[in-house]
Backbone as a ProteinNet text record, in pm:
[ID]
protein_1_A
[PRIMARY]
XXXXXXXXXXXXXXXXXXXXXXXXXXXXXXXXXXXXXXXXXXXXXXXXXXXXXXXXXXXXXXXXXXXXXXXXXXXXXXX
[TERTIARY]
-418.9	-366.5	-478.2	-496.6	-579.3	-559.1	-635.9	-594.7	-588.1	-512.7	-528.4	-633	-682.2	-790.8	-748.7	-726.8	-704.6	-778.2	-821.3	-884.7	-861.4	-872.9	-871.9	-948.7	-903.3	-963.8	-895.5	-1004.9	-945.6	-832.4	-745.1	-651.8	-524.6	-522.5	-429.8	-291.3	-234.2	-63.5	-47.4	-8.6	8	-85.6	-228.6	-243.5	-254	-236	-118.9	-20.4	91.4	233.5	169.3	44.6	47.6	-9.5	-102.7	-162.2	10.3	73.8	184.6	279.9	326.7	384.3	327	214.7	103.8	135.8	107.3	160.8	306.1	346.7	500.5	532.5	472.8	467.8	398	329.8	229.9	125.2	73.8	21.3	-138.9	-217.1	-376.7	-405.6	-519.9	-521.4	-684.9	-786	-895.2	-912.7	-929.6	-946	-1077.1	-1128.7	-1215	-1217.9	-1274.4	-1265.2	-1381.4	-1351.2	-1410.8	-1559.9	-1650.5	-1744.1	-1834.8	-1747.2	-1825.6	-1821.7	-1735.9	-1728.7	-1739.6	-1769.1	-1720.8	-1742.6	-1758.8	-1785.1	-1661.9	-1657.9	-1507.4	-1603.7	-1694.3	-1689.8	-1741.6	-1718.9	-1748.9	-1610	-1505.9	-1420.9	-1296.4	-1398.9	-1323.8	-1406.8	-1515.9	-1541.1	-1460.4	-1458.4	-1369.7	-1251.4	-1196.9	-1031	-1026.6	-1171.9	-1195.8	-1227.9	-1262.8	-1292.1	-1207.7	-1084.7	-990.7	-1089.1	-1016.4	-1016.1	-979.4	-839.4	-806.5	-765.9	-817.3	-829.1	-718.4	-664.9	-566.8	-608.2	-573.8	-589.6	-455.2	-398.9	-466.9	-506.7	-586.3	-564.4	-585.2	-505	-443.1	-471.4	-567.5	-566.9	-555.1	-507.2	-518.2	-567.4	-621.9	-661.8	-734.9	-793.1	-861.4	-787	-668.8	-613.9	-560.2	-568.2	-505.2	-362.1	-301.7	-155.3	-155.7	-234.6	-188.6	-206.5	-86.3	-70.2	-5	102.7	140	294.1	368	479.1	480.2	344.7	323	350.9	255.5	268.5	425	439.6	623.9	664.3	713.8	797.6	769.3	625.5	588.2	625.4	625.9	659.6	784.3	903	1042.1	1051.7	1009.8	1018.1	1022.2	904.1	803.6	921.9	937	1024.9	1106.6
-8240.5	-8113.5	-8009.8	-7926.5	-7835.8	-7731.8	-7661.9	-7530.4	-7387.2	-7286.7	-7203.5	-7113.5	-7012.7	-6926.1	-6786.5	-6670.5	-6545.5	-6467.3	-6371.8	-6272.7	-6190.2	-6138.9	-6010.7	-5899.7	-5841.4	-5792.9	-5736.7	-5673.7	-5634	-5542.1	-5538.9	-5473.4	-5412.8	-5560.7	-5616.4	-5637.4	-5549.6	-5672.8	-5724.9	-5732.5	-5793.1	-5911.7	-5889.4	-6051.5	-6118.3	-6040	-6116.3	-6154.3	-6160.5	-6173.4	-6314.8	-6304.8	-6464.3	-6571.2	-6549	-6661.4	-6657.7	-6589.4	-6572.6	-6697.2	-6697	-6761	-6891.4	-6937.3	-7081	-7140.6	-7063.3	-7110.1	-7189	-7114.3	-7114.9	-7277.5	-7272.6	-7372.7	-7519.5	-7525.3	-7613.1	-7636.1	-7485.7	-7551.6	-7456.8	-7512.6	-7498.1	-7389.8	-7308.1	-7187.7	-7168.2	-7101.1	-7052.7	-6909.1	-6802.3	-6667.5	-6573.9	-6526.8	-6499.1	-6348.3	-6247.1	-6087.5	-6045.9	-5909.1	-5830.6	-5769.6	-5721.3	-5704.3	-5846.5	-5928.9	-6049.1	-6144.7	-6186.6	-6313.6	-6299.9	-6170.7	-6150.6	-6000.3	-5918.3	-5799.2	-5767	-5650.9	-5603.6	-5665.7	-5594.6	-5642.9	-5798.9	-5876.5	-6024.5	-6078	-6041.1	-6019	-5995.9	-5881.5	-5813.8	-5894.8	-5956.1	-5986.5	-6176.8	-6184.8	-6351.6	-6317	-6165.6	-6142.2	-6127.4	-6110	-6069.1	-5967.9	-5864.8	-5749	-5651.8	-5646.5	-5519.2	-5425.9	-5290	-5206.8	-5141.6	-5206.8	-5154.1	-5293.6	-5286.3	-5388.9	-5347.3	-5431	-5490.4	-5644.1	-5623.9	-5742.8	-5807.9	-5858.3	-5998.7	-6061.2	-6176.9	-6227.5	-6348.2	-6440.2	-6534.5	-6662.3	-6756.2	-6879.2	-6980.7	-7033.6	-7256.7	-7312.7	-7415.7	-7535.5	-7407.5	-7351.9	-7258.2	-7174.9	-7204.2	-7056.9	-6956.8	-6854.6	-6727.7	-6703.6	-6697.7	-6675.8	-6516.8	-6427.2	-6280.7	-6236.9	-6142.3	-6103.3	-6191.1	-6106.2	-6185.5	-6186.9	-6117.5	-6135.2	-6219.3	-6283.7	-6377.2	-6515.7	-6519.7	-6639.3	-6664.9	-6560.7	-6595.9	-6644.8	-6596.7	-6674.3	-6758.4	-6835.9	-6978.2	-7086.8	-6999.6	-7103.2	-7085.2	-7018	-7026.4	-7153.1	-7128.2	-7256.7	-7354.3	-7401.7	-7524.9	-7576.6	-7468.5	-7527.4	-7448.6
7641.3	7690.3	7685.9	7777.3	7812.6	7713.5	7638.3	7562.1	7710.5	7662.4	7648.7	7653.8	7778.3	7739.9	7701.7	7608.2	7603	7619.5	7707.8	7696.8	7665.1	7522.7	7419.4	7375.8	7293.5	7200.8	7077.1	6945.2	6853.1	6884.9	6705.7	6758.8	6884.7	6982.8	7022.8	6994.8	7012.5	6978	7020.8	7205.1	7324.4	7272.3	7293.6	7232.6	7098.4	6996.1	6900.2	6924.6	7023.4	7062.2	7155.2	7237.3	7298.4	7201.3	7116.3	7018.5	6936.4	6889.8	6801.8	6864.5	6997.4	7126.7	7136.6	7135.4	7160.3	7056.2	6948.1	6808.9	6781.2	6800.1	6785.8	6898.3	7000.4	7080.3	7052.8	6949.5	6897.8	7039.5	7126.5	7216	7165.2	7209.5	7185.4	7245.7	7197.1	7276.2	7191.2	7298.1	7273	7291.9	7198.6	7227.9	7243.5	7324.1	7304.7	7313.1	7244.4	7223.2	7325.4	7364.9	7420.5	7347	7394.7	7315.8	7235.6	7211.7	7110.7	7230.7	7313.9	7343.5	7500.3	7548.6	7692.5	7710.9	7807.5	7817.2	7954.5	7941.7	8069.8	8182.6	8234.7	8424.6	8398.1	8346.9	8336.5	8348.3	8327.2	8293.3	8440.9	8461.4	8589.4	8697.7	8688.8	8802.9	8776.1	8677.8	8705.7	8782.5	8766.4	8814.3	8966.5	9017	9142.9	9189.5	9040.7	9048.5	9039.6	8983.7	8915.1	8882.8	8896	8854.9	8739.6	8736.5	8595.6	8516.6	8451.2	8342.3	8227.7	8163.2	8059.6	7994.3	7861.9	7807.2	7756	7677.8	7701.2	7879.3	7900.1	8040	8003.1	8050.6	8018.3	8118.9	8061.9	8176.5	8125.8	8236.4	8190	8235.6	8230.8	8336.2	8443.8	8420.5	8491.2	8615.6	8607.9	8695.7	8571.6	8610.2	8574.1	8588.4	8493.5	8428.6	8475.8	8413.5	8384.6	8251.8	8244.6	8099.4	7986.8	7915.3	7768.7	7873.1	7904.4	8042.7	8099.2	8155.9	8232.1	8174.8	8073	7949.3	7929.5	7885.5	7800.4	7921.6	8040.4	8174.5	8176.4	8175.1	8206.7	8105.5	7966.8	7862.2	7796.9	7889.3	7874.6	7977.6	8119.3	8203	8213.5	8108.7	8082	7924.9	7850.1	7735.5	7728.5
[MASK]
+++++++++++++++++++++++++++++++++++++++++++++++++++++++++++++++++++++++++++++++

């Protein structure tokens, strides 16, 4: 099974609420923070170039989920 990518940062709830969610799921998840692991327009340019940026951002298997909204719908679906 593929983990999980989060794009975060400190002091997050929203993405405390998706690692919290993965967890809870026994499903794998890799997080990586803003500033340490990734910088915004690296970020924004994987998204296609947003403007306004929000975190968490959320991918699998290399497409893009979204947010922590996004996550939860898919993994009410899925389980």
């Amino acid at each position: 099974m593929n983990k999980y990518i989060i794009y975060g940062k400190n002091d997050c709830s929203w993405c405390e609420k998706a690692k919290k969610l993965l967890e809870e799921k026994g499903l794998p998840y890799e997080e990586l923070k803003l500033g340490i692991d990734y910088e915004r327009d690296e970020l924004a340019a994987k998204l296609g170039g947003v403007e306004r940026l929000t975190v968490p951002q959320i991918f699998h298997e290399g497409i893009h989920l979204g947010n922590y909204e996004a996550l939860r719908n898919l993994i009410e679906k899925m389980y």
